[in-house]
LUMVEXFI-985866 format. One record per residue (C-alpha): residue in three letters; x, y, z. Coordinates in steps of 0.05 Angstrom, whole numbers. Layout:
<atoms>
+---------+--------+--------+--------+
! residuo !   east !  north !     up !
+---------+--------+--------+--------+
!     Ala !      X !      Y !      Z !
...
+---------+--------+--------+--------+
</atoms>
This chain:
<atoms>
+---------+--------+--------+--------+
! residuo !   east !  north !     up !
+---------+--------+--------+--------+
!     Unk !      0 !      0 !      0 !
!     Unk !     58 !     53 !     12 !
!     Unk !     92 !     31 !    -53 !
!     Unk !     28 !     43 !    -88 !
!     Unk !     15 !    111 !    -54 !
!     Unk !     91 !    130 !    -70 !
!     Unk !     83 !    109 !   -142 !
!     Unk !     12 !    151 !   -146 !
!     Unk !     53 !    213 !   -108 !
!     Unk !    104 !    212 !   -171 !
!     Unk !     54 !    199 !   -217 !
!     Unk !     27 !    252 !   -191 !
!     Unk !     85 !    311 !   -197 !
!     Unk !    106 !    283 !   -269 !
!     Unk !     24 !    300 !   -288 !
!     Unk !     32 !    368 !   -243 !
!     Unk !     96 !    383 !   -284 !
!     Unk !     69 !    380 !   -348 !
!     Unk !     11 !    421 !   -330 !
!     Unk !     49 !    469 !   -303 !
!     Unk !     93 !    474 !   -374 !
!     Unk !     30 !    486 !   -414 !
!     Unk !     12 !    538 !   -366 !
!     Unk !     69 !    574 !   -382 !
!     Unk !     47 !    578 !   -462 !
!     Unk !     10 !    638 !   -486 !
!     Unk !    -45 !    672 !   -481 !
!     Unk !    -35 !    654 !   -403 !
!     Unk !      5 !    706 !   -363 !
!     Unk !     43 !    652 !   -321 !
!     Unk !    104 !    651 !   -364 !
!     Unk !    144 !    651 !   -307 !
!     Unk !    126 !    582 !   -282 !
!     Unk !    177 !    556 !   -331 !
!     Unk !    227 !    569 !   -296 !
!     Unk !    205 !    518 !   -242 !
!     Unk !    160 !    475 !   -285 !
!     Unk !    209 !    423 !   -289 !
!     Unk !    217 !    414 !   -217 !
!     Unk !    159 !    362 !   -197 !
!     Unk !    189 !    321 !   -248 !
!     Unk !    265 !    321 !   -227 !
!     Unk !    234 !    305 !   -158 !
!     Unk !    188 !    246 !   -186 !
!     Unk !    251 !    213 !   -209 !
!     Unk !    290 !    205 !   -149 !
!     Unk !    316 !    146 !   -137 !
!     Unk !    279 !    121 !   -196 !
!     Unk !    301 !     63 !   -255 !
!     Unk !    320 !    102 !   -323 !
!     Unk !    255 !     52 !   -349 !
!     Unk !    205 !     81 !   -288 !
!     Unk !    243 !    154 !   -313 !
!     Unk !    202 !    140 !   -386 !
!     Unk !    144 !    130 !   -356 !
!     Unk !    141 !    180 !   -320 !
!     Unk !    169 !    225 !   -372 !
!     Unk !    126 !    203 !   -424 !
!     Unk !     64 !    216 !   -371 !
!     Unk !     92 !    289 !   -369 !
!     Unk !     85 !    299 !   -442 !
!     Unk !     14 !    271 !   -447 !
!     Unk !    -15 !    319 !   -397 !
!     Unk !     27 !    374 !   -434 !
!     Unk !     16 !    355 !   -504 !
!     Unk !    -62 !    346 !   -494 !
!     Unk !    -73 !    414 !   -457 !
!     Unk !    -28 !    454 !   -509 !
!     Unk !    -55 !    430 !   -577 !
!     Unk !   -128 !    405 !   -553 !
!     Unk !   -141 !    458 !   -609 !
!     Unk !   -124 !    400 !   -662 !
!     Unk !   -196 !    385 !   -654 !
!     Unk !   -224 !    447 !   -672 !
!     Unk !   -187 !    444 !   -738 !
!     Unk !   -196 !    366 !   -754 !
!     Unk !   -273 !    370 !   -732 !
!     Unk !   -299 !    445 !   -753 !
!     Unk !   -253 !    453 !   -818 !
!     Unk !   -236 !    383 !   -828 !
!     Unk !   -299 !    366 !   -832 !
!     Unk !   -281 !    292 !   -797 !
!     Unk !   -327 !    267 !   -741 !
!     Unk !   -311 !    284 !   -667 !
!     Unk !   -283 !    212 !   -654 !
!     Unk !   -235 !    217 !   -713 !
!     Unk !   -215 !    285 !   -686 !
!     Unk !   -198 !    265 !   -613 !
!     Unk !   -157 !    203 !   -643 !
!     Unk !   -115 !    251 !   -686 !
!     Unk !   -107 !    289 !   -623 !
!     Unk !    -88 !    236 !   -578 !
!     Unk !    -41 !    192 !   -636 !
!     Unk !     -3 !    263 !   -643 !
!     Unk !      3 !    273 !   -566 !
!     Unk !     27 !    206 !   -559 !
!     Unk !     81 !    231 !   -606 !
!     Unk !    103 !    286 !   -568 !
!     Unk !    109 !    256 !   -511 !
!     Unk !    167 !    212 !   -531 !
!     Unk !    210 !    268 !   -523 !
!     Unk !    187 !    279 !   -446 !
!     Unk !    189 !    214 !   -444 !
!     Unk !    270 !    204 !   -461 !
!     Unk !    292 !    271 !   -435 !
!     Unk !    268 !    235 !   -366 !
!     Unk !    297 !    167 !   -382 !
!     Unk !    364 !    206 !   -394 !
!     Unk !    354 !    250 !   -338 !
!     Unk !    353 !    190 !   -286 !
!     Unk !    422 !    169 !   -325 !
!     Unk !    458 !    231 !   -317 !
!     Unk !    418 !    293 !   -269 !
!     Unk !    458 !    273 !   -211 !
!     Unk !    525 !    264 !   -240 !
!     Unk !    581 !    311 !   -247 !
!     Unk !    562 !    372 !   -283 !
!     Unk !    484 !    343 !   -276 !
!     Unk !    443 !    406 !   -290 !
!     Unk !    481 !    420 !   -350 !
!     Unk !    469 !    355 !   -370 !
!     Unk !    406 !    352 !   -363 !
!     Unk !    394 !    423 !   -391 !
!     Unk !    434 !    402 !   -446 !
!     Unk !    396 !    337 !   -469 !
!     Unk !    330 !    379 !   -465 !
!     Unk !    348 !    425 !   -525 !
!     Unk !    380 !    361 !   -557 !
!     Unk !    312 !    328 !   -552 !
!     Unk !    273 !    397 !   -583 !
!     Unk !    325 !    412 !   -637 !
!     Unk !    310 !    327 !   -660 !
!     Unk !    227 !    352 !   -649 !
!     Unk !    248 !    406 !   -691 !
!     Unk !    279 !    372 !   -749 !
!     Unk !    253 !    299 !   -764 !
!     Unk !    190 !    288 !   -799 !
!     Unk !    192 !    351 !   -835 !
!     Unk !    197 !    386 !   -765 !
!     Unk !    150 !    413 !   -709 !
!     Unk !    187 !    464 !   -669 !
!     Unk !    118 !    487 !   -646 !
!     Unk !    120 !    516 !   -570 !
!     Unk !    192 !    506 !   -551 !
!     Unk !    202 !    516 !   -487 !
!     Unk !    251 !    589 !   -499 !
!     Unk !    168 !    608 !   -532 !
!     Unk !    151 !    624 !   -466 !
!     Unk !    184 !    686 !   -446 !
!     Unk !    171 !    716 !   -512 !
!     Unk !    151 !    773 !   -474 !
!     Unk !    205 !    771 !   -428 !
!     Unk !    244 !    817 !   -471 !
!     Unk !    314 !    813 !   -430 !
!     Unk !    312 !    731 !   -417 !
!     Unk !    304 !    728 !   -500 !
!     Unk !    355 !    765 !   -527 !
!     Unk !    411 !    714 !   -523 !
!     Unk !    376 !    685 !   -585 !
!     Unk !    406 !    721 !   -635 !
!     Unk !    473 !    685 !   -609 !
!     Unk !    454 !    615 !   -604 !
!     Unk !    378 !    613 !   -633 !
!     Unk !    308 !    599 !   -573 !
!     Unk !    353 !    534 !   -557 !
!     Unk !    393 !    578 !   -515 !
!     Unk !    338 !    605 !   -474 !
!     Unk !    311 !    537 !   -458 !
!     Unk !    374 !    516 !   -441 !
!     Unk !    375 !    578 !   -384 !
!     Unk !    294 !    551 !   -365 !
!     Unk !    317 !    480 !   -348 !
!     Unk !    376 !    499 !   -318 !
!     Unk !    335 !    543 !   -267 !
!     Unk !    290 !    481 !   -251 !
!     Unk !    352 !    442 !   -249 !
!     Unk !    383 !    482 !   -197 !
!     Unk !    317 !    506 !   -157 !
!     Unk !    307 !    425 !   -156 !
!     Unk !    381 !    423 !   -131 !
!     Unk !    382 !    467 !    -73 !
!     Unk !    311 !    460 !    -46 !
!     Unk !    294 !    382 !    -56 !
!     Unk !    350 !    340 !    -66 !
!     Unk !    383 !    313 !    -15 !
!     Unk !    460 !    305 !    -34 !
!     Unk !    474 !    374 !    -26 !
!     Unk !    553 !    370 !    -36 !
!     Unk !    561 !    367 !   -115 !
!     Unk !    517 !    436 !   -119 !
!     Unk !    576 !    479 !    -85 !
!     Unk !    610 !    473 !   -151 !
!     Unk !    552 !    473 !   -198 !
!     Unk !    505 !    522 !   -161 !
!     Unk !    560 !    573 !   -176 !
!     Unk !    563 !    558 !   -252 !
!     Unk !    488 !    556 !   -253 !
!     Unk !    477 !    618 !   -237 !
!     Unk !    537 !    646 !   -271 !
!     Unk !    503 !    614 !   -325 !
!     Unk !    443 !    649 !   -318 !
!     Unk !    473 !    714 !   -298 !
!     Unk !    512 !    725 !   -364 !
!     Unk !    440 !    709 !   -406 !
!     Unk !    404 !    762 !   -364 !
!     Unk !    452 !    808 !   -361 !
!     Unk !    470 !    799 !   -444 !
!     Unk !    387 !    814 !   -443 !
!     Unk !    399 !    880 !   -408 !
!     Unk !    455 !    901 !   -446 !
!     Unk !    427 !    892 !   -514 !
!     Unk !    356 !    925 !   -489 !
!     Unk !    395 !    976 !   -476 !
!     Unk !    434 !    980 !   -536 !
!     Unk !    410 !   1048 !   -582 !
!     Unk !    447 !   1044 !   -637 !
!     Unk !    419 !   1090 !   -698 !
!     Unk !    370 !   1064 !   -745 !
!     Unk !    389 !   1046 !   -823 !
!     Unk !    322 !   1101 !   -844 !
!     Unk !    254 !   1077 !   -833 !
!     Unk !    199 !   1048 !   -862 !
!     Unk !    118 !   1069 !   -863 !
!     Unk !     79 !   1005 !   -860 !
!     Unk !      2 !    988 !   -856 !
!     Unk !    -29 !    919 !   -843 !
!     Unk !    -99 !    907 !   -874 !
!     Unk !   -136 !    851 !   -828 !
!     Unk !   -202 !    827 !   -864 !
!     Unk !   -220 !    778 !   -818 !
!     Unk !   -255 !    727 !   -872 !
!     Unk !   -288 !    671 !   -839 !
!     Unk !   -246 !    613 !   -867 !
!     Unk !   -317 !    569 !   -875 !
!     Unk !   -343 !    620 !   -931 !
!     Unk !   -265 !    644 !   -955 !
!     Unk !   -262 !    591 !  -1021 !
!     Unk !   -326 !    600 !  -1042 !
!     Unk !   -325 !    630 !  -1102 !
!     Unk !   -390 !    676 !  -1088 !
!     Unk !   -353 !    716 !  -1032 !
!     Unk !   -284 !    736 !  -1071 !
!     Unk !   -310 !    791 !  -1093 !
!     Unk !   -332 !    816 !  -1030 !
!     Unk !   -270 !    795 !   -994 !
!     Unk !   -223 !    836 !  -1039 !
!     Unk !   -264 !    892 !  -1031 !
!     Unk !   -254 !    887 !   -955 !
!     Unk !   -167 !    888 !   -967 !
!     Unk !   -177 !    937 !  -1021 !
!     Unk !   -219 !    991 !   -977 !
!     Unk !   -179 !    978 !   -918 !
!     Unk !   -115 !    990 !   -967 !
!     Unk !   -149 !   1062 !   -988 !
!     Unk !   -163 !   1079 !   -913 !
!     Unk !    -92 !   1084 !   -906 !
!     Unk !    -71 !   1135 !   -962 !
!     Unk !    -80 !   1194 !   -899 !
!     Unk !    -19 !   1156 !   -869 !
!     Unk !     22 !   1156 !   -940 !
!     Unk !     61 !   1083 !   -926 !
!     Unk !    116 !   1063 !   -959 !
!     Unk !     85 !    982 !   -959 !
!     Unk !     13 !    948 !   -949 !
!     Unk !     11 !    878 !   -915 !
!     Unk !    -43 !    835 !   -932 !
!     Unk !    -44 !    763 !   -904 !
!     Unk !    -36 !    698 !   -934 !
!     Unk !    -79 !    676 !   -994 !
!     Unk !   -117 !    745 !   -980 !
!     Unk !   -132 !    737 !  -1056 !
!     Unk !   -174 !    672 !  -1060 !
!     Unk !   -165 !    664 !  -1136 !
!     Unk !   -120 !    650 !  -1183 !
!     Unk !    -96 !    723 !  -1178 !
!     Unk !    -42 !    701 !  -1242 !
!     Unk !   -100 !    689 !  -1299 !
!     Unk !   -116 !    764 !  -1298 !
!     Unk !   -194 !    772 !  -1290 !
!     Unk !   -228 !    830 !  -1263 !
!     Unk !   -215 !    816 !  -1190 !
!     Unk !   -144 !    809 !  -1200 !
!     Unk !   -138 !    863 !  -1244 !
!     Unk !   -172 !    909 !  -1177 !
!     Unk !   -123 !    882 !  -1132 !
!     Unk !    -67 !    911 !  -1173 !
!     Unk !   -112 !    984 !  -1182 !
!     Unk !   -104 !    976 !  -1102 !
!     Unk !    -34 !   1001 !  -1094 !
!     Unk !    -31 !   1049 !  -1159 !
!     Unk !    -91 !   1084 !  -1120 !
!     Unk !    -66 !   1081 !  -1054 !
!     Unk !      9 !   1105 !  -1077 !
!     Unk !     42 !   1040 !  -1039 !
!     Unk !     82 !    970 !  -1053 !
!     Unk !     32 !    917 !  -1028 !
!     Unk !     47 !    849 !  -1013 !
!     Unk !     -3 !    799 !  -1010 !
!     Unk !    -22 !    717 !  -1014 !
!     Unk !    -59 !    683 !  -1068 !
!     Unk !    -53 !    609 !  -1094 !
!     Unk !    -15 !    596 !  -1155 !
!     Unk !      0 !    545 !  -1222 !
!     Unk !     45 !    530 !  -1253 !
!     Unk !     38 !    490 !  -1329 !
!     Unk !     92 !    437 !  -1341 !
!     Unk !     75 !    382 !  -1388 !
!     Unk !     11 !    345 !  -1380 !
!     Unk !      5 !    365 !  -1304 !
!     Unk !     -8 !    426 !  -1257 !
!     Unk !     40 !    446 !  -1197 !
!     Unk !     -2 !    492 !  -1144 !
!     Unk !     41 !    540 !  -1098 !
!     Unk !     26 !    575 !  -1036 !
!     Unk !     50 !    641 !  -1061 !
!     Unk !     67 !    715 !  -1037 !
!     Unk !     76 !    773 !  -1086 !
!     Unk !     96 !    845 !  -1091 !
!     Unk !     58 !    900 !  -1129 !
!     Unk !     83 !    963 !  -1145 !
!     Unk !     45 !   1031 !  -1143 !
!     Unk !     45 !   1028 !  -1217 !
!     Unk !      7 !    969 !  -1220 !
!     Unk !     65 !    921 !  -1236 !
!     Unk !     83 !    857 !  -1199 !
!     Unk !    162 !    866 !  -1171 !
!     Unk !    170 !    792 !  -1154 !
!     Unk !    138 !    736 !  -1125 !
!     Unk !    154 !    677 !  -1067 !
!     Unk !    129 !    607 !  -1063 !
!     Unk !    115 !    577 !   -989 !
!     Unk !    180 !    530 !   -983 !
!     Unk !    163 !    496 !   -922 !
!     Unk !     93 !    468 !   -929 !
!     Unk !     41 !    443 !   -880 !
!     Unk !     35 !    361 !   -870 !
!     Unk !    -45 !    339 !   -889 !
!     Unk !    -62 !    422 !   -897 !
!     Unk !    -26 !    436 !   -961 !
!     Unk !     -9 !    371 !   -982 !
!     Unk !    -12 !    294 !   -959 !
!     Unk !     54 !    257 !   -944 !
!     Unk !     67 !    192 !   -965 !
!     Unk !     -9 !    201 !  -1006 !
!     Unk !      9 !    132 !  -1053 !
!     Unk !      3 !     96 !   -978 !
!     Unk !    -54 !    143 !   -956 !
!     Unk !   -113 !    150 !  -1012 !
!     Unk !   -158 !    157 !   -964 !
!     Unk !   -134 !    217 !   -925 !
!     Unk !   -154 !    293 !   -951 !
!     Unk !   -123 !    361 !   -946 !
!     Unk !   -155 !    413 !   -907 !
!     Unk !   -144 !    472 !   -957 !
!     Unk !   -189 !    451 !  -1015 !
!     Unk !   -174 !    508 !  -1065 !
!     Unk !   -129 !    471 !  -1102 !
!     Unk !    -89 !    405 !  -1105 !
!     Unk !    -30 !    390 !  -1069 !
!     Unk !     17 !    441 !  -1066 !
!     Unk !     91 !    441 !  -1075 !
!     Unk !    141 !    466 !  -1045 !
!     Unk !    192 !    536 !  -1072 !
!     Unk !    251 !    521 !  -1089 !
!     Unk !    279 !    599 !  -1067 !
!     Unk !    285 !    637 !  -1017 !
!     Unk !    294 !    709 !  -1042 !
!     Unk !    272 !    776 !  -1004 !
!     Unk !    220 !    814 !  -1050 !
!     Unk !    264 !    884 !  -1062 !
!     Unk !    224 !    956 !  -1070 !
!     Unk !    260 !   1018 !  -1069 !
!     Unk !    262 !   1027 !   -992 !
!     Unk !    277 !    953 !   -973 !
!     Unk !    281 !    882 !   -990 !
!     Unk !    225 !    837 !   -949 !
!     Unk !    235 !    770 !   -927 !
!     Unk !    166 !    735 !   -935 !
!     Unk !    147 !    681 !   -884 !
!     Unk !     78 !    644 !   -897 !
!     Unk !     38 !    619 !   -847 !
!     Unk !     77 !    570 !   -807 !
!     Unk !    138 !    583 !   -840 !
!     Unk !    152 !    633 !   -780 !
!     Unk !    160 !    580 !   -734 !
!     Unk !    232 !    558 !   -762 !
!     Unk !    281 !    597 !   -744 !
!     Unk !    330 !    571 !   -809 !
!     Unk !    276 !    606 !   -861 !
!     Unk !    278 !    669 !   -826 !
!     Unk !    358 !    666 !   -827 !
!     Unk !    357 !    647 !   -895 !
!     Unk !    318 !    713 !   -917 !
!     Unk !    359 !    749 !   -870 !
!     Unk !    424 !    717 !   -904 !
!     Unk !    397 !    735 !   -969 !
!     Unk !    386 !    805 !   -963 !
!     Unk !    328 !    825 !   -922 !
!     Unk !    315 !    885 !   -880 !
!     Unk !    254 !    866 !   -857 !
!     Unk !    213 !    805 !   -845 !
!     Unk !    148 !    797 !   -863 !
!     Unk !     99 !    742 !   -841 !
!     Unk !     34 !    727 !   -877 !
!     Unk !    -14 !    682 !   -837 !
!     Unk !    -78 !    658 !   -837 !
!     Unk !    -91 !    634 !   -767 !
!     Unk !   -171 !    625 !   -772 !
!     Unk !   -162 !    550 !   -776 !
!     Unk !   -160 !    553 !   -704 !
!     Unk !   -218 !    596 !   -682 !
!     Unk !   -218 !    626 !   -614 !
!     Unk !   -165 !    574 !   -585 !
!     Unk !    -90 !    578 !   -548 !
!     Unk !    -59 !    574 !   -631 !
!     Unk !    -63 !    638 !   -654 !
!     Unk !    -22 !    656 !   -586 !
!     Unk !     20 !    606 !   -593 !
!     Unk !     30 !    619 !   -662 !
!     Unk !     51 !    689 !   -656 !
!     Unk !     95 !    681 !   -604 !
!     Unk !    136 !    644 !   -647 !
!     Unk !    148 !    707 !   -691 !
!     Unk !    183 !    743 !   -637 !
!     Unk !    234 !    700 !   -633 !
!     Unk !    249 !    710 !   -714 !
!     Unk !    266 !    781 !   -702 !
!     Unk !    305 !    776 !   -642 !
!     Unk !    350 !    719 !   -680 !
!     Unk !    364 !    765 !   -738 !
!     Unk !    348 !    837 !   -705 !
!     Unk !    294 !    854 !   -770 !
!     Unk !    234 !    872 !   -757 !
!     Unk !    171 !    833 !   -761 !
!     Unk !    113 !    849 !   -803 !
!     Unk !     60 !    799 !   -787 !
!     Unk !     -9 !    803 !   -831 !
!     Unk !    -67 !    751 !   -803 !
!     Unk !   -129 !    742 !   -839 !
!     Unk !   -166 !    741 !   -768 !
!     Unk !   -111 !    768 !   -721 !
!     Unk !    -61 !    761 !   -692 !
!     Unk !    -27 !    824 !   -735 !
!     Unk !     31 !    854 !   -707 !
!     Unk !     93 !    899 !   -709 !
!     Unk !    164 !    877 !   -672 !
!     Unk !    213 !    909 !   -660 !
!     Unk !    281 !    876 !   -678 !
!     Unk !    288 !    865 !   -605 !
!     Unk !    230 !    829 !   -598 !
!     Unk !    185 !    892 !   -569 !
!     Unk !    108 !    883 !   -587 !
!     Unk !     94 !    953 !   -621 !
!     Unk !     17 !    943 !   -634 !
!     Unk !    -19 !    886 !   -651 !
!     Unk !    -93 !    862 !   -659 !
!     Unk !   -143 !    824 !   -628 !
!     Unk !   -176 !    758 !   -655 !
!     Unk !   -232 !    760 !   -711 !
!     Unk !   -237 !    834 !   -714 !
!     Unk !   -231 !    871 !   -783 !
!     Unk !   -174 !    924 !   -776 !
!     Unk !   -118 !    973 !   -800 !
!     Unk !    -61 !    969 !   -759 !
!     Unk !     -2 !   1027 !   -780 !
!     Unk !     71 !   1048 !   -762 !
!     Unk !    133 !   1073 !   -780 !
!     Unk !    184 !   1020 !   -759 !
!     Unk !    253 !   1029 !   -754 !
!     Unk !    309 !    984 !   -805 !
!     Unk !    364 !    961 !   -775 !
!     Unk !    437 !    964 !   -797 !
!     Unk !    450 !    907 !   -842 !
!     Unk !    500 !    863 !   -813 !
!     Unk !    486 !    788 !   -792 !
!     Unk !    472 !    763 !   -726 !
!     Unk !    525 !    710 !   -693 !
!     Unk !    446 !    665 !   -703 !
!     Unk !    443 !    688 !   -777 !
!     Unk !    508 !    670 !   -788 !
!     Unk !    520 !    609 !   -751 !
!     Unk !    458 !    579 !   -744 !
!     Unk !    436 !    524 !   -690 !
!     Unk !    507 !    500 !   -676 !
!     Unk !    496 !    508 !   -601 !
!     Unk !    439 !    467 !   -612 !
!     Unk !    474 !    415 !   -653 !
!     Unk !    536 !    414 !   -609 !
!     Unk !    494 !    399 !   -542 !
!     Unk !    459 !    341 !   -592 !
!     Unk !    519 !    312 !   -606 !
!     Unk !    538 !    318 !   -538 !
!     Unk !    474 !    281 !   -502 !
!     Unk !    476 !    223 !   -553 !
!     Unk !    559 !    215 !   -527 !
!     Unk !    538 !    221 !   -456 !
!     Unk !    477 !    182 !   -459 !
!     Unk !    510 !    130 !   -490 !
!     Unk !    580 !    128 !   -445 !
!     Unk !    538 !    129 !   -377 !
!     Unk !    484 !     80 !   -402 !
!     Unk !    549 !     29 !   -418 !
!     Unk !    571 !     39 !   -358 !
!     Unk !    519 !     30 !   -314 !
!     Unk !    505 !    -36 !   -350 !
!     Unk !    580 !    -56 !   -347 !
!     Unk !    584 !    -39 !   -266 !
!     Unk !    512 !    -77 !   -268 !
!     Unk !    537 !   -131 !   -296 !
!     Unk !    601 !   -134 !   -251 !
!     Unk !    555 !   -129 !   -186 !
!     Unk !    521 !   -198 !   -200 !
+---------+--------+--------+--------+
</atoms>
């Protein structure tokens, strides 16, 4: 009975732990709980078998994954179209995904926290496990745990050194180290680590303050207006409302000529045609800007002809006040069963979300879209969540990025939150300044330091307009360098892992 009720109390603070990590996600205030979020876990594994550590870490990740992207349903059931059942299986199947990472940073935590150098360690195989989330099957660096403090304008700026990796890497270190000092018993190994902890986390804070308060001169500036149409994504493809719905970006586009800007935003596939075939409505769309006396960018589908097929491509382009189209980009990084259907010879059966075309492909470039004042690195839709697409533009040019989004697949959820606090980190990483355009909010200016100049509400039409500030144009140590802090803790874990698990078995084996 007291094994049972100590098993139920761990149990218990693995469940606790993850709650408390998805309480630290947007829109809730409590971003501060992840510093400390990890704590009921490290205690849970005390004394506990790396195999009971997966349990317990993959128990985490279930109560985390299901309370952060519950909002899988609303998309699957409401736009889908697919019956609630189907929707809460989807749900729980890609929970039980993310939890594997929980799951083995526990296993390797009961391996290696209370070792030499343990909170480093242990920090350390943490980013290892998000930079793998972040890269294998095609990548889902949704919510990292650095998103949190995307308001925490200080604790973020070491990004644009070693990427959000290094600002989760700071978070578990705290819980390492408030776990540490508070609830572990063996208190002797911390009077060498508590030091480097908190030297640790001293030198990230006080980089934060340094480059907040950092005023170097501006590189000129730029007047920019978002137009938010909010189009209810149920009615958005049919073709009876296009009409309507580019007269909603086109007046909102005049309602800014009292401001004179230099560059209109609209949001991803704003233009629900074929904008490229040249009817009427397209041919209003490009009146927009010669009447308004801007550059507009803006997102329509697109074809392309070769042989006896059709490509479709998720695709951004630049007008010119004279009515001319200055360039174009093509979505590179495309969304898994939204814009097209992996592996769809072994899956017949399964259907896209966005029925305005067929599958899409990918871009094969990633080129800023230049006008006389600036060249703009476009991000669509979830393209803002990797950081390597935003350093890419960056790398290639741009002084400004520029995100277009359509976030009303998610309706009045935790996503479009989520979502957008994913930009910030894509301007702090490259210092450029985010543009972000969403068809039902969230719209936004940042700062290249990550400050929130406006932004909108949820589902509200609105004109949102500023005169930002461009930033010199060198490169960022991030820009430059990419995720090699990430890769290099990676390589790291998978060496230690491997060295203490073989040795634990050998001295196992040697004990019998």
């Amino acid at each position: 009975m007291v094994m049972m009720n100590i098993r139920l109390k761990k149990l218990l603070l693995a469940l606790l732990s993850g709650l408390m990590l998805t309480a630290s996600f947007p829109p809730s205030p409590f971003y501060f709980l992840a510093w400390f979020a990890l704590v009921p876990l490290l205690k849970s594994l005390e004394n506990e078998t790396p195999t009971t550590g997966l349990k317990l870490g993959f128990a985490a990740g279930l109560a985390h994954a299901l309370t952060l992207i519950y909002w899988v349903i609303i998309v699957m059931g409401h736009y889908g179209h697919l019956p609630l059942p189907v929707s809460v299986g989807i749900l729980i199947l890609f929970s039980l995904y993310l939890s594997l990472y929980p799951a083995l940073f526990a296993w390797g935590a009961s391996l290696t926290a209370r070792s030499f150098l343990g909170s480093f360690k242990t920090a350390a195989l943490w980013v290892a496990l998000e930079y793998v989330r972040a890269n294998v099957l095609t990548g889902f660096p949704w919510c990292l745990l650095g998103h949190t403090q995307y308001r925490n304008l200080e604790a973020i700026q070491v990004a644009d050194l070693v990427g959000t990796y290094g600002v989760s890497f700071a978070i578990v270190l705290s819980s390492a180290l408030i776990y540490g000092l508070l609830l572990e018993k063996n208190l002797s190994r911390w009077k060498l680590e508590a030091p480097l902890v908190l030297l640790t986390l001293a030198l990230t804070l006080g980089y934060g303050f340094y480059r907040m308060s950092d005023s170097r001169p501006s590189q000129g500036s730029l007047r920019v207006a978002i137009a938010q149409g909010n189009i209810d994504q149920s009615i958005k493809w049919n073709p009876a409302y296009q009409e309507k719905t580019v007269q909603i970006y086109r007046t909102l586009t005049l309602q800014s000529r009292p401001f004179n800007p230099d560059l209109v935003v609209w949001p991803e596939t704003a233009v629900p045609l074929f904008f490229q075939d040249g009817d009427p409505l397209a041919r209003t769309v490009l009146q927009t800007p010669r009447e308004a006396g801007t550059h507009l960018i803006f997102g329509s589908p697109a074809y392309k002809r070769r042989g006896g097929s059709v490509s479709f491509f998720n695709r951004a382009y630049l007008a010119s006040p004279d009515a001319q189209i200055l360039g174009s980009y093509d979505k590179v990084h495309l969304v898994p069963f939204g814009e097209y259907v992996p592996l769809k010879r072994f899956l017949p059966f399964v259907q896209r979300l966005v029925a305005a075309a067929g599958d899409f492909l990918p871009g094969d470039s990633q080129a800023p879209l230049k006008f006389p004042k600036a060249s703009a690195g476009v991000l669509i839709c979830f393209e803002s969540i990797f950081p390597e697409l935003g350093r890419a533009m960056t790398a290639n040019g741009a002084a400004l990025l520029v995100n277009l989004t359509n976030d009303a697949w998610y309706g009045m959820s935790s996503a479009p939150y989520q979502h957008f606090s994913m930009a910030v980190f894509r301007a702090v990483e490259n210092r450029r300044p985010v543009i972000r355009a969403a068809n039902t909010g969230i719209s936004a200016f940042i700062l290249p330091n990550g400050r929130i100049l406006e932004q909108s509400g949820l589902f509200t039409e609105t004109l949102l307009t500023r005169e930002i500030p461009l930033p010199s144009p060198g490169l960022t140590l991030y820009t430059r360098y990419g995720d090699f802090f990430a890769m290099a803790l990676t390589i790291f874990s998978a060496v230690n892992i491997f060295v203490t698990y073989w040795y634990t078995r050998k001295r196992t084996r040697s004990m019998r």
